[in-house]
Every structure is written in structure tokens, then in C-alpha cells.
C-alpha positions in Angstrom: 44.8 38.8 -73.1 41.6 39.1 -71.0 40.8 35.4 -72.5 43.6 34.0 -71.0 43.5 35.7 -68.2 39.5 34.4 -67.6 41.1 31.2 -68.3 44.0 31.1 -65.9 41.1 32.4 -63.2 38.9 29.3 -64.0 41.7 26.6 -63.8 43.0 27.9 -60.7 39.1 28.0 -59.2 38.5 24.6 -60.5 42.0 23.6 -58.7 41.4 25.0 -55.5 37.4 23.8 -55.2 38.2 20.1 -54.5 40.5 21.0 -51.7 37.9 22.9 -50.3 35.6 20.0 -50.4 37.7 17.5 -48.8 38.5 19.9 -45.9 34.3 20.2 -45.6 34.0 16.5 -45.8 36.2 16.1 -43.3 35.2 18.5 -41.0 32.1 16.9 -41.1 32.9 13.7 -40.5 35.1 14.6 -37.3 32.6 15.8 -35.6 29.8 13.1 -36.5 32.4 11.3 -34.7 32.8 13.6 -31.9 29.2 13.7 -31.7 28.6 9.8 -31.6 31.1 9.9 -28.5 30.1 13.0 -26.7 26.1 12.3 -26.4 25.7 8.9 -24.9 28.2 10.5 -21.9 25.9 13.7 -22.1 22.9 11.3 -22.0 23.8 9.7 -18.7 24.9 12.4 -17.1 21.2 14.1 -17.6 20.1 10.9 -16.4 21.9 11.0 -13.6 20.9 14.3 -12.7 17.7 13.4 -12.8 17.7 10.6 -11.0 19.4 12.3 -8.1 17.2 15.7 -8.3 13.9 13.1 -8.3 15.6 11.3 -4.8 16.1 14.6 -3.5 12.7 15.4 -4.1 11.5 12.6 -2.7 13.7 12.3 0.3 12.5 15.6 0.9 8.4 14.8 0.5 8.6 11.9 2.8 10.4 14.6 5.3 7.5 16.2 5.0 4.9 14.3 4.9 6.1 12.0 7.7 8.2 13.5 10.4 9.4 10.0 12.3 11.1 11.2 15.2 14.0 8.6 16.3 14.9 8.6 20.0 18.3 7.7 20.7 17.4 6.0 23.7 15.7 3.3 21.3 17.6 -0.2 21.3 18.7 -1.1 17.8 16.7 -4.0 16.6 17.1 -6.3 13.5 14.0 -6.2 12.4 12.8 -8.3 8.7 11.8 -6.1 6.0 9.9 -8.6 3.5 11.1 -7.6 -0.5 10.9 -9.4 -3.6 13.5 -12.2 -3.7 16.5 -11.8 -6.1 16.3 -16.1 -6.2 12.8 -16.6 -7.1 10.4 -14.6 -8.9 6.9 -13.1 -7.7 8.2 -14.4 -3.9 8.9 -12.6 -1.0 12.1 -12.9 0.9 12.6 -11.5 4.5 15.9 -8.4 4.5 17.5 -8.5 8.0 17.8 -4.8 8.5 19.5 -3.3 12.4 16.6 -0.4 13.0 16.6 1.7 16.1 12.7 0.9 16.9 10.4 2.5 19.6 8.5 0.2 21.6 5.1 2.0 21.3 3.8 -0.1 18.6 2.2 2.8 16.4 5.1 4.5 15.9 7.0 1.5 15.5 5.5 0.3 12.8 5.5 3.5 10.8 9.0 2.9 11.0 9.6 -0.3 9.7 6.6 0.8 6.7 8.9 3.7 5.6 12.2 1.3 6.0 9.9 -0.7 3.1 9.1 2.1 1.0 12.7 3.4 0.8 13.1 -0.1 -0.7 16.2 -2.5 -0.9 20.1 -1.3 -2.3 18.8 -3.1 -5.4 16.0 -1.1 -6.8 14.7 -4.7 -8.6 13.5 -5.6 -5.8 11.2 -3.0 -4.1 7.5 -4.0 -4.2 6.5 -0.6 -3.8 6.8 2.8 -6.1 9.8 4.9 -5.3 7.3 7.7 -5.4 4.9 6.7 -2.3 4.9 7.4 1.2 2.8 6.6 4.2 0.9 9.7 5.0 -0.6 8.5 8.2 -1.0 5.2 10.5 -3.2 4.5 13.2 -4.1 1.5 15.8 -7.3 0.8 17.2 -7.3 -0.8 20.6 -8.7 -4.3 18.8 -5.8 -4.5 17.0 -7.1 -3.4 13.5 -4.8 -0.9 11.9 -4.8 1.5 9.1 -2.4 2.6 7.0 -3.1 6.1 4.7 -0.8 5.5 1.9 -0.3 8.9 -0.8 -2.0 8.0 -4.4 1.5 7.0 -5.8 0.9 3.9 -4.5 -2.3 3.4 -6.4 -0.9 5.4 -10.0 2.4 3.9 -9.8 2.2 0.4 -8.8 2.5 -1.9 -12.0 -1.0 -3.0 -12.9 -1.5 -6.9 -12.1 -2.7 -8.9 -9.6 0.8 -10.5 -9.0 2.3 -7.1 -8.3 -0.9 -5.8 -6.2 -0.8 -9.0 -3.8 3.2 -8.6 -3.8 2.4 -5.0 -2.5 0.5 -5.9 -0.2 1.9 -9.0 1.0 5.5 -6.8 2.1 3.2 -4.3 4.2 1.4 -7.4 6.1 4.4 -9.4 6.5 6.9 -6.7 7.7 4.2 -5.5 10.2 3.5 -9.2 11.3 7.7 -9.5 11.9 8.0 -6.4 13.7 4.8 -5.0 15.3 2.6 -8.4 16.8 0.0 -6.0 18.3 -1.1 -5.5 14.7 -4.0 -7.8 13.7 -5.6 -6.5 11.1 -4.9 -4.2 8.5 -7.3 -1.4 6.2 -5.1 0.1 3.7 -6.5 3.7 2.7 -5.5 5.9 -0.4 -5.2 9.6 0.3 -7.4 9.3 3.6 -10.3 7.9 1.3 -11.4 3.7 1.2 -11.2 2.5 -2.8 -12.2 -0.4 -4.1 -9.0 -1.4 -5.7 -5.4 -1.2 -5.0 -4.5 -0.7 -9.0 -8.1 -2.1 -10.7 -7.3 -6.3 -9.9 -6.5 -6.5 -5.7 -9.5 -6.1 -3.5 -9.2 -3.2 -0.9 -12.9 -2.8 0.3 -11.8 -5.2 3.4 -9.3 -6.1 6.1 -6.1 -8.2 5.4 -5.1 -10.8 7.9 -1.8 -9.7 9.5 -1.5 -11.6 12.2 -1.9 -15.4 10.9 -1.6 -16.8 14.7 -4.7 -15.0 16.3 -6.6 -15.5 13.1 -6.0 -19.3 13.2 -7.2 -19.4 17.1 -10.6 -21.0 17.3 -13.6 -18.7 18.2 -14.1 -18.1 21.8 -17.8 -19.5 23.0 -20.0 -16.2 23.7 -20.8 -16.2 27.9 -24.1 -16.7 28.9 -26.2 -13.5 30.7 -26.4 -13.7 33.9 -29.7 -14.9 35.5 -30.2 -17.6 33.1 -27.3 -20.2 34.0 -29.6 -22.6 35.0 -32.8 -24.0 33.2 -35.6 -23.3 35.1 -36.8 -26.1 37.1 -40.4 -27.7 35.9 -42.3 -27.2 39.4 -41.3 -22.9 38.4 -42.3 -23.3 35.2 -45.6 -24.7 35.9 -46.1 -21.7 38.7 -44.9 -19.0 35.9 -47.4 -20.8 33.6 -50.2 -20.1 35.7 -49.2 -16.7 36.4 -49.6 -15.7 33.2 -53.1 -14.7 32.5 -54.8 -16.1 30.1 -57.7 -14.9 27.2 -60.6 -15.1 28.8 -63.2 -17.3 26.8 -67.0 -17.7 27.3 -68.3 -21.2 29.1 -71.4 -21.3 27.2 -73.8 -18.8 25.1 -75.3 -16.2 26.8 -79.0 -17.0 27.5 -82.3 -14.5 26.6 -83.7 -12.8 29.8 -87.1 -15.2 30.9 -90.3 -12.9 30.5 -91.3 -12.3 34.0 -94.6 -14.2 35.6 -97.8 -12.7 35.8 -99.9 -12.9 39.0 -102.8 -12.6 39.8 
């Protein structure tokens, strides 16, 4: 009896364990399924998050670091903000963007400059990092200015001499559209001069921004005062001979004569 009873107890086990393992199978397999859908939507939303907690941030550094105040009273101006072109590759293309701008030409262009760092709608196209910001800007009465950028636009920039000169090349040519009081321009990192923008583009010097005052011709250097005139020969002859001269022996000095003897 307890035979068939162990026996009945094993052919019902062995009929119910398959079930079992079809159920777990399946189980499974919904949710690798469920899975396969869920995290590429749970992926971009953390990417999203991100990318909108990193703007914050950002939007609130530059607030920070660079308090612009905008008058109202300031007429709107369409001013060209120079970006990479979406046509052609490694160019520049000027951005027609309506700016209210002040007329002192300082504060002007650290408008326009942070109108080019919060780059284009198409993110492509910036030429500089999302991540940098102009910390200070100054203009010297010759028309040299310089612009303290924050190290992000040293760390982050791709490294290359195409991207280095495009860099460059959008600050110079958005301050020569805007802000023609601006000559020159000395691009600082951190309030400290480097040698290199991101190890290829030269940073030691000035760059040219206005191209219409560089290509003037040299102005001729005035002559002092009291010396317009070439001296006339007659004066020169007198001037000559008021100058005195070495004074040089005729001849060699003689010995003294031994004195006579009279008687």
C-alpha cells in the first residue's frame, strides 16, 4: 500500500513540475520584454533630466558670474551673431539676432559675447562649450580689448586648430559687427594670459578685430618742434666754430737756454 501510494505521489509531482516550468519560462520572458521596452524610455528620461538640471546650472552660473543689466530704455538692435554654418562646414555664417543693446560700447559688447555663448537653437552649431562664460570684459581707450573667459573655454573646446580658430573667429567677428570701437582683442583664461587656447591656437598676442583700421596705412610720425627746418650753412659754420675744439700743441716745447755769463 505505502508503494503505491509513493508511486501515485511521484507521478503526480512529475505531472505537475512541467507546468511549473512553463509558467517560470514565461514569466521570464514577459518581463525581458517589458524590460526591453521600459529602459530605453527610462534612459531618455534620465537624459533629459540631466540635460535640463545641467542648463539650469548653467543658466544659473552665468547669472552669477555675469550680472548684465538690460535697460529698457535700450533700442532693440539686430545685431549678427557669427556661428558655424549649417551649409558649409568649418565656415562661419552671420545669425541675425533683434538684441536690446546699450550704446556704451563695454557693456555692449559683453552682451552680444554672452548672446554667442548661449549659442544658436541648433546646438551643432555653437563654436563655443555650453559650459563657458565670460567672466569679465574691459576696453582700453586705444581700442584694445580683453575678454576674461572661465577655463571651460580652454577644457572643453574640442582640441584642433580648426575648432580653436572657429572659436575665435565668432568672438572677433561678432565684436567687429556690433561694437566698431573694438580694435583689438587679448583673450584671457581665468584672469591669467596662456599660451594656447586648447594646445594648437596662439594666444600670447592680439587678434585683429577691426579689419578696416588695421588695413589703414601707418600715419607719418610729426617732427619735434624746433627742427622743421634744416639749419642754414652760414649757422652751421657759426655753430662749428663755437664748439671748442682739443687743444693741440704747435710745435715741441724747447729746453730753457743756459743763461750768459758776464763779465
Amino acid at each position: 500500500m505505502q508503494t503505491l501510494l509513493r508511486r501515485s505521489k511521484h507521478a503526480g509531482g512529475a505531472a505537475v513540475t512541467p507546468s511549473w516550468k512553463y509558467w517560470l519560462i514565461g514569466g521570464l520572458a514577459v518581463a525581458v520584454l517589458a524590460a526591453a521596452i521600459y529602459f530605453p524610455i527610462l534612459r531618455r528620461r534620465v537624459k533629459r533630466a540631466a540635460r535640463l538640471q545641467q542648463q539650469s546650472e548653467e543658466q544659473a552660473r552665468r547669472e552669477l558670474t555675469q550680472p548684465i543689466p538690460i535697460n529698457p530704455s535700450d533700442p532693440r538692435v539686430k545685431a549678427k551673431v557669427f556661428w558655424v554654418s549649417d551649409a558649409i562646414d568649418s565656415t562661419l555664417a552671420p545669425v541675425t539676432v533683434e538684441l536690446p543693446l546699450s550704446n556704451d560700447p563695454a557693456l555692449r559688447s559683453k552682451q552680444v559675447l554672452n548672446t554667442l555663448l548661449a549659442g544658436p537653437v541648433d546646438a551643432e552649431l555653437r563654436t563655443l562649450p555650453p559650459d563657458a562664460s565670460l567672466l569679465a570684459f574691459y576696453l582700453l581707450p586705444d581700442g584694445t580689448a580683453i575678454a576674461d573667459f572661465s577655463e571651460a573655454l580652454a577644457t572643453s573646446i574640442p582640441s584642433g586648430i580648426v575648432s580653436e580658430q572657429l572659436a575665435v573667429n565668432s568672438i572677433t567677428r561678432t565684436l567687429e559687427a556690433n561694437v566698431p570701437q573694438v580694435q583689438r582683442l587679448k583673450i584671457l583664461i581665468h584672469g591669467q594670459e596662456v599660451e594656447t587656447l586648447a594646445g594648437h591656437l596662439d594666444l600670447a598676442g592680439t587678434f585683429v578685430v577691426n579689419t578696416k583700421v588695421a588695413q589703414e596705412p601707418a600715419k607719418p610720425t610729426p617732427t619735434p618742434s624746433g627742427t622743421d627746418k634744416p639749419a642754414s650753412p652760414a649757422a652751421a659754420a657759426k655753430a662749428r666754430a663755437a664748439v671748442p675744439g682739443t687743444l693741440t700743441a704747435t710745435r715741441a716745447p724747447g729746453k730753457l737756454a743756459q743763461a750768459e755769463s758776464r763779465p
